[in-house]
C-alpha positions as MATLAB code, in Angstrom:
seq = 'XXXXXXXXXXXXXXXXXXXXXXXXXXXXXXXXXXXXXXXXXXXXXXXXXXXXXXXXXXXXXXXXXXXXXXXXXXXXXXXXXXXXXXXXXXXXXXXXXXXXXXXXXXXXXXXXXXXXXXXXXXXXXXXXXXXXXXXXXXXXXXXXXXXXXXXXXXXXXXXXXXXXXXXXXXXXXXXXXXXXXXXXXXXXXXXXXXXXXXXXXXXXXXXXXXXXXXXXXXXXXXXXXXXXXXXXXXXXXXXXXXXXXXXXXXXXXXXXXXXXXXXXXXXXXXXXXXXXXXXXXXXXXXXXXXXXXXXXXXXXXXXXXXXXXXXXXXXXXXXXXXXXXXXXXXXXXXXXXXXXXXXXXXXXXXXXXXXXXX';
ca = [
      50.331   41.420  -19.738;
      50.329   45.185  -20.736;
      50.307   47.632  -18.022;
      46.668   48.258  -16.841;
      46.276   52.263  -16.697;
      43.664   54.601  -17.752;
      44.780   54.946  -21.961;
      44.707   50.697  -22.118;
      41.127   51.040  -20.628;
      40.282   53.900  -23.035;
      41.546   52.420  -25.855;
      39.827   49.402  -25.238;
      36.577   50.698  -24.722;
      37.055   52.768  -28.072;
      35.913   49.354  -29.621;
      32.651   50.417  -28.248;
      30.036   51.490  -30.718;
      26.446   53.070  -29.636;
      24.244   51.304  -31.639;
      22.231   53.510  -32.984;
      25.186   56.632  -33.643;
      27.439   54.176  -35.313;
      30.615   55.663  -33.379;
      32.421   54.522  -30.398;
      31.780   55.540  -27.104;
      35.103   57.475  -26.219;
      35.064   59.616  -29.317;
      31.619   60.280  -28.399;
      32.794   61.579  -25.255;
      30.544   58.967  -23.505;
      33.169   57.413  -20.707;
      32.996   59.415  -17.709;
      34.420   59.450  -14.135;
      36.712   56.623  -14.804;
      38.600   55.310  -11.473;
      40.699   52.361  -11.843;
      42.032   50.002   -8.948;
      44.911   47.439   -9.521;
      42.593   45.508  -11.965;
      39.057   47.234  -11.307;
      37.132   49.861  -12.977;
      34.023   51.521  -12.379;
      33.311   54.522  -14.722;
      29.592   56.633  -15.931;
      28.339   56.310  -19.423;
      26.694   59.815  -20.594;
      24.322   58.623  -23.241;
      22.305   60.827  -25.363;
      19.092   60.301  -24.252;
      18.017   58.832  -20.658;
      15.684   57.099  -22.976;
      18.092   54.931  -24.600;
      16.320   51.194  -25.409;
      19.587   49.237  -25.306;
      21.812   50.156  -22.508;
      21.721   46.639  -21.996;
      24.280   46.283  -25.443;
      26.366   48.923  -24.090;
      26.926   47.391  -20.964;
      27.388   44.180  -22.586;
      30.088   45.373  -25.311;
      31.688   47.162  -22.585;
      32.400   44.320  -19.958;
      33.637   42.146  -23.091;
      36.019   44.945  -23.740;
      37.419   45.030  -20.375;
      37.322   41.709  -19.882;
      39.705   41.264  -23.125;
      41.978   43.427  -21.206;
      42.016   41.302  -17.678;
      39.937   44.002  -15.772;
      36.577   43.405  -14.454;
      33.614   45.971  -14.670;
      32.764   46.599  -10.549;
      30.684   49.485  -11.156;
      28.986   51.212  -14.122;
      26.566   54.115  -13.473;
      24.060   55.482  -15.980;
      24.111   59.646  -16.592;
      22.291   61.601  -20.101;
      22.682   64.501  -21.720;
      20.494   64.966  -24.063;
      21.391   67.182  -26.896;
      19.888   69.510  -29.380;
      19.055   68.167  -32.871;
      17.716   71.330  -34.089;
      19.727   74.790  -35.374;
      20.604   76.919  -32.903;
      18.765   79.824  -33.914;
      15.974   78.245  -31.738;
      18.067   79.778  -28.827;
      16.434   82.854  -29.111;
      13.244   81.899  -28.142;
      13.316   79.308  -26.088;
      16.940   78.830  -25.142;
      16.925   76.327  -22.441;
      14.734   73.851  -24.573;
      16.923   71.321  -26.439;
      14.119   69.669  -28.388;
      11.002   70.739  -29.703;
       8.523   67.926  -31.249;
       6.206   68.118  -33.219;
       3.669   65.133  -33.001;
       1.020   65.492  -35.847;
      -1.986   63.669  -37.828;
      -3.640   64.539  -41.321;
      -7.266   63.391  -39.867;
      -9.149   63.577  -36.445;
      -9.949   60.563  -34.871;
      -6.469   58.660  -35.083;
      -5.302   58.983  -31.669;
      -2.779   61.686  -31.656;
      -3.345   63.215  -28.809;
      -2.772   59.439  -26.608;
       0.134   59.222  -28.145;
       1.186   62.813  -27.868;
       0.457   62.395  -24.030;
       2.185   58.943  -23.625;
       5.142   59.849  -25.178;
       5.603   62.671  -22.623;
       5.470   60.566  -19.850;
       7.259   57.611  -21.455;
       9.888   60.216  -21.808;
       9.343   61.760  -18.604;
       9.871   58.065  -16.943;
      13.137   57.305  -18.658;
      14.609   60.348  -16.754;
      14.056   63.624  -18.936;
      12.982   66.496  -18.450;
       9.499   67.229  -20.359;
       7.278   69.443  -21.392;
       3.741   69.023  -23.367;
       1.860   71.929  -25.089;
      -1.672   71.565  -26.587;
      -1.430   72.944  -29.795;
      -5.310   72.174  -30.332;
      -6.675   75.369  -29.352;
      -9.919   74.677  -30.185;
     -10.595   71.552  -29.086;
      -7.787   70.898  -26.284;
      -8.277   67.503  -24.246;
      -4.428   66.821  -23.028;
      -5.886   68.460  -19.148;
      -8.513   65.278  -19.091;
      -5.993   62.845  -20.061;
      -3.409   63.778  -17.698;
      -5.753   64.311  -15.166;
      -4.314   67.840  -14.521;
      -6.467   70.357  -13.102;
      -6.456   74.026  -11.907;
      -5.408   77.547  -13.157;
      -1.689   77.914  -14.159;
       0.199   80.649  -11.742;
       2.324   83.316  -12.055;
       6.161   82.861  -12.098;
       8.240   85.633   -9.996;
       9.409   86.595  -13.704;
       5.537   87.261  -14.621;
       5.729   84.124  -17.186;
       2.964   81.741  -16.921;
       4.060   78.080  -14.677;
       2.836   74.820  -16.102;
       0.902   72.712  -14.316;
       2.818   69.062  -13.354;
       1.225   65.927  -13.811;
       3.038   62.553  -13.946;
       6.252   64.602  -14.439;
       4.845   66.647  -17.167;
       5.047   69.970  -17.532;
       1.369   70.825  -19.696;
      -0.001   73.990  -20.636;
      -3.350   74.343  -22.546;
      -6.029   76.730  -23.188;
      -8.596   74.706  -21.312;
      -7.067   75.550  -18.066;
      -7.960   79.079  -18.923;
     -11.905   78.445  -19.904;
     -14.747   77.570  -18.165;
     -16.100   73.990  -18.853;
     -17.612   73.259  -21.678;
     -16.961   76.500  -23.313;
     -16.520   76.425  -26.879;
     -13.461   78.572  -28.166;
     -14.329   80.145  -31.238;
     -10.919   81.430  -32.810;
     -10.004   82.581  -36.208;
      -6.655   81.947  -36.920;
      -4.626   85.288  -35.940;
      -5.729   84.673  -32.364;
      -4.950   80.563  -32.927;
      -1.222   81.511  -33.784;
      -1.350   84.137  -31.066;
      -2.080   81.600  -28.595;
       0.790   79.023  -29.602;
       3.136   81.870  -29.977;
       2.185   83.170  -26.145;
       2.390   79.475  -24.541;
       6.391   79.343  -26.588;
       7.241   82.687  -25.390;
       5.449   82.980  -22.034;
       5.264   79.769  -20.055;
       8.051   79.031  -17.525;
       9.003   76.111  -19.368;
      12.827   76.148  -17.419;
      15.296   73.398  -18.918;
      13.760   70.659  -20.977;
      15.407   68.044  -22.868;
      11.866   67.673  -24.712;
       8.710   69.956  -25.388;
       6.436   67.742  -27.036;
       3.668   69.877  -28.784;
       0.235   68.398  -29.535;
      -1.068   69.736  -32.783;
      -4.743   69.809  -34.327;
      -4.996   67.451  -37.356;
      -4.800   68.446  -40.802;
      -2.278   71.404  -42.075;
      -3.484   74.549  -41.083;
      -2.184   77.937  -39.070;
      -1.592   75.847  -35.867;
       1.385   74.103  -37.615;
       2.680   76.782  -39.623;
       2.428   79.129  -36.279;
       4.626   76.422  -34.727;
       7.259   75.871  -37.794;
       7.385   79.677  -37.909;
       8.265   80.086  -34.307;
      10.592   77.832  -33.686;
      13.142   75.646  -35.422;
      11.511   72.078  -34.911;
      13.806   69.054  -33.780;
      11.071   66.590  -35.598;
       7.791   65.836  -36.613;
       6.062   62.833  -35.603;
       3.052   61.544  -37.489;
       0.026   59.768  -36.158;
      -2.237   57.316  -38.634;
      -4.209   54.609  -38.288;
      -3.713   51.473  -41.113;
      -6.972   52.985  -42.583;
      -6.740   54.271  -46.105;
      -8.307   57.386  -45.458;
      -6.299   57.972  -42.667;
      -3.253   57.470  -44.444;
      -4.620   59.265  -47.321;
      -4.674   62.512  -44.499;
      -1.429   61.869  -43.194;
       0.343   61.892  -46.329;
      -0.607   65.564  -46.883;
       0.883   66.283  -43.676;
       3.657   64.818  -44.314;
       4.269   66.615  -47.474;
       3.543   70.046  -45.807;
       6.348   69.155  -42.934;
       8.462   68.463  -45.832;
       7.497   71.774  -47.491;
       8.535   73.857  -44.158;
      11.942   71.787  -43.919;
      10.825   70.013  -40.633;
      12.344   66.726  -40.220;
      10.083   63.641  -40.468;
      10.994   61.464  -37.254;
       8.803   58.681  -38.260;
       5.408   57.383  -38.633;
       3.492   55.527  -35.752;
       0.955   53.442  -36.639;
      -2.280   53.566  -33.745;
      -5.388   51.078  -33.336;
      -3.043   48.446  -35.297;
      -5.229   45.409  -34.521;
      -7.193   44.298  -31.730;
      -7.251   41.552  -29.417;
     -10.481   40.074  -27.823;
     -10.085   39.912  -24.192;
     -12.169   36.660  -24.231;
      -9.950   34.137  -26.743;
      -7.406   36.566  -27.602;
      -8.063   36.405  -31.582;
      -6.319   39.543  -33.548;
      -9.160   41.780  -35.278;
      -7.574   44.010  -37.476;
     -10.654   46.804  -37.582;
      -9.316   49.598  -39.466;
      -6.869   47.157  -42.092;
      -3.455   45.911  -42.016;
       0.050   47.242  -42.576;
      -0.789   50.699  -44.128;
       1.616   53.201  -42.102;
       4.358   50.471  -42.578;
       3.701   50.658  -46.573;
       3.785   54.703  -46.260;
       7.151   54.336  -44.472;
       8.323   52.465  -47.275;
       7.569   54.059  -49.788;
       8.434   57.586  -48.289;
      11.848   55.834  -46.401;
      10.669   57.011  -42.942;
      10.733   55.083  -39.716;
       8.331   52.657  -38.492;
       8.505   54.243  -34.840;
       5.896   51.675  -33.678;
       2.601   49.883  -34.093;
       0.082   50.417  -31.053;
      -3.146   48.128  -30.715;
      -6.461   49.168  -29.902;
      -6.812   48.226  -26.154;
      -9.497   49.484  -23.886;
      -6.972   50.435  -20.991;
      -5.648   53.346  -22.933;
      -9.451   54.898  -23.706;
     -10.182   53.972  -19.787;
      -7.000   55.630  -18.842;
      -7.093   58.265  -21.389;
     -10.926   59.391  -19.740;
      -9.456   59.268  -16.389;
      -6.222   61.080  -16.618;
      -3.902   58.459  -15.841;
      -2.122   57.681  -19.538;
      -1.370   53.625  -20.576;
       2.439   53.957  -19.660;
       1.330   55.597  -15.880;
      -0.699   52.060  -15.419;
       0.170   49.477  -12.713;
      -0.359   46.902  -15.546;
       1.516   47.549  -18.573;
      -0.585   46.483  -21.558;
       0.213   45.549  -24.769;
      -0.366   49.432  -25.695;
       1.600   50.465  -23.169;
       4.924   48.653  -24.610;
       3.864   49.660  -27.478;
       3.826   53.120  -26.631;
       7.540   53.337  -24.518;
       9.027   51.278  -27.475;
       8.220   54.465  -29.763;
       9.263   56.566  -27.228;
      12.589   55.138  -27.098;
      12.474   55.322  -30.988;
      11.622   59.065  -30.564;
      14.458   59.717  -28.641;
      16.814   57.704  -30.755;
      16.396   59.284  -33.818;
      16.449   62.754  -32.093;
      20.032   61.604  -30.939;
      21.156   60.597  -34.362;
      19.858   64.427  -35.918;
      21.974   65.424  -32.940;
      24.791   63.733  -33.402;
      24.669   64.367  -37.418;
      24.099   68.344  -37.132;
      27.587   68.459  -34.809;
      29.269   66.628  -37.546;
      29.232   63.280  -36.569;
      29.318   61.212  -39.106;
      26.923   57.884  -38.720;
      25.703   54.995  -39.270;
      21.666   54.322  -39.278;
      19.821   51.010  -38.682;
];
């Protein structure tokens, strides 16, 4: 048998691949701390998102490459570093944010705001480090569903601190009203306002800022394309042709400013009685999935109607924050892993990777 050292383990894990980059773990730079003893090996695996949905193939490819090489796996420890899929001109604004996302809907009404919320905290969960900013100046309601409360401080720099909630960092207008004041903008002071949270909240380091944007295409959006390279876009619809009908002009103004389309989720799916469990499917069947086809985006997920997620939504504690995952909730981390998936492979791709997509 060939000596055991650390190039034989090396160069057997370079038979590795990450899934969803299409390259092998050691030129990806992914094998860390390697220690080897007579015929054991523990070692970290950096992936590119804490996120990842299958570590479990990793770890699987990996102990079948060791094991082709008589040692055995003892210890294998989990590390991310998530990196940044858009140019780096966004440095100059907000340099220690490595991805901003944009999560967007061509109608009211669709749920873009649960799933802007439940993303963050799917995200959040996995390990990273998150931020969410309500975009929806006029008619902000990410405080409620976090169940955040209070007036945002002052940071020793004079920058404005977020407030945390289910390891979220949110800011919003509506910490900065009274209740039930309306906010009555044009949109200079609309812009103004998304520009000020970018510039001057204490975000600190983020893997992701997740920004929740009104529906339809108006200044809120181009504010935010304007400001800030954007890592991806994100759009919200339900299987309703109207819906979809909305969501396709979004999707072609995205496309106008050069943002990147991450994919296309697809809320209030279908519906399952609680009582005998028969699928309703209220608002139609398989529209976002046609959209993705014919535009060749990603399916990022398809979320059911379920009352936990209104129940949770009113009371600030999100569907993925629930004791009981639902249906909804699954739903909801699967496209978060999706999220952060693609946002790898646009990471990977602008350092000159070259890859492989599912």
């Amino acid at each position: 048998m060939a000596e055991i050292n650390e190039a034989a383990v090396m160069q057997a894990l370079s038979a590795v691949q990450e899934p969803e980059l299409g390259k092998d773990i050691v030129t990806l730079e992914m094998v860390k701390e390697l220690v080897l003893s007579g015929s054991n090996a523990s070692l970290m695996i950096e992936l590119t998102t804490p996120a990842c949905p299958l570590k479990d193939v990793i770890e699987r490819d990996i102990r079948g490459a060791l094991d082709g090489i008589g040692v055995q796996l003892t210890e294998l420890r989990w590390g991310a570093k998530v990196r940044r899929a858009a140019a780096p001109s966004q440095e100059k604004l907000l340099p220690n944010i490595r991805n901003v996302v944009a999560v967007a809907s061509g109608k009211g009404g669709v749920g873009k705001s649960t799933v802007s919320v439940n993303l963050a905290v799917a995200l959040a969960q996995s390990g990273a480090r998150v931020g969410l900013l309500d975009a929806d100046i006029t008619g902000p309601n990410l405080p409620q569903m976090l169940g955040a409360t209070g007036t945002p401080k002052s940071s020793p720099g004079g920058k404005i601190e977020p407030i945390e909630r289910h390891g979220v960092k949110l800011i919003s207008i509506q910490f900065f009203v009274p209740e039930g004041q309306p906010i009555v903008w044009r949109g200079p002071l609309i812009g103004g306002a998304i520009q000020q949270f970018l510039r001057d909240v204490e975000w600190g380091d983020l893997d992701y800022l997740i920004v929740d944007l009104p529906p339809g295409t108006s200044d809120a959006q181009l504010t935010l394309a304007q400001a800030v390279p954007l890592a991806g876009a994100v759009l919200v619809t339900t299987p309703q042709d109207v819906a979809l009908a909305d969501v396709t002009k979004a999707l072609a103004m995205f496309r106008r400013m050069n943002v990147p389309i991450l994919g296309i989720v697809e809320n209030m799916s279908s519906f399952a009685c609680p009582h005998c469990g028969e699928q309703t499917e209220i608002f139609g069947r398989g529209g976002a999935e046609r959209l993705a086809k014919e535009e060749q985006l990603e399916m990022l997920g398809r979320v059911p109607l379920e009352m936990a997620v209104r129940q949770g939504g009113d009371a600030g504690i999100p569907a993925v924050a629930q004791r009981e995952a639902g249906p909804a909730a699954i739903a909801l981390k699967v496209v978060a892993g999706a999220v952060a998936a693609r946002l790898a492979v646009r990471a990977a791709s602008e350092s000159g990777t070259t890859l492989t997509i599912a």
